[in-house]
N, C-alpha and C positions, 0 to 999 in steps of 0.2 A: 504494500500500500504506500502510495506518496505519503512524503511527510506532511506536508498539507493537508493532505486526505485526513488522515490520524489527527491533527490538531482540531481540525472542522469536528469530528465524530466526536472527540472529547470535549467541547463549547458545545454540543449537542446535548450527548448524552448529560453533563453537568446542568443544561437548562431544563430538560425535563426533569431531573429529580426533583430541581430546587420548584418549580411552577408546579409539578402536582404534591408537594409536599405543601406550599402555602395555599392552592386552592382547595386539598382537600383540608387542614387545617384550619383555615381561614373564616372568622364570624362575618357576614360581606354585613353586615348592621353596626361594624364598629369602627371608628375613627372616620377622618375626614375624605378619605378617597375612596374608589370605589373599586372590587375585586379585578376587575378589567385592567384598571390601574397599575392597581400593586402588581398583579402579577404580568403586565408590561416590564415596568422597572425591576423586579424579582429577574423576568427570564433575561433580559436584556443583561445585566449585571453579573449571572451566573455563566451564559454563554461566555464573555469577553475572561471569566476569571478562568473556567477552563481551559479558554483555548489559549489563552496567556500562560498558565501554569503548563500546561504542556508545551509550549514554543518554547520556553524560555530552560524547562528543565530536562536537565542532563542525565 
């Protein structure tokens, strides 16, 4: 597999955990944004820290 390939599938794979681990968790009745929201910034956040953590590590 490209490395590329491999860094995409792990900012992948890290954005589904983190997005269904806060939508199935998640009360959508509490605070000020709404589950759409949060789990925008959740998956967007978790992709970039994946595929950063594997680019970057050795």
């Amino acid at each position: 597999m490209p490395t590329l390939g491999k860094h995409l599938v792990n900012g992948i794979v890290s954005l589904v955990i983190s997005v269904g681990f806060t939508v199935g968790l998640a009360d959508a009745d509490d605070g000020p944004w709404g589950l759409s929201e949060m789990a925008l910034a959740v998956g967007l956040s978790a992709f970039l820290s994946g595929f950063f953590t594997s680019y970057f590590a050795k």
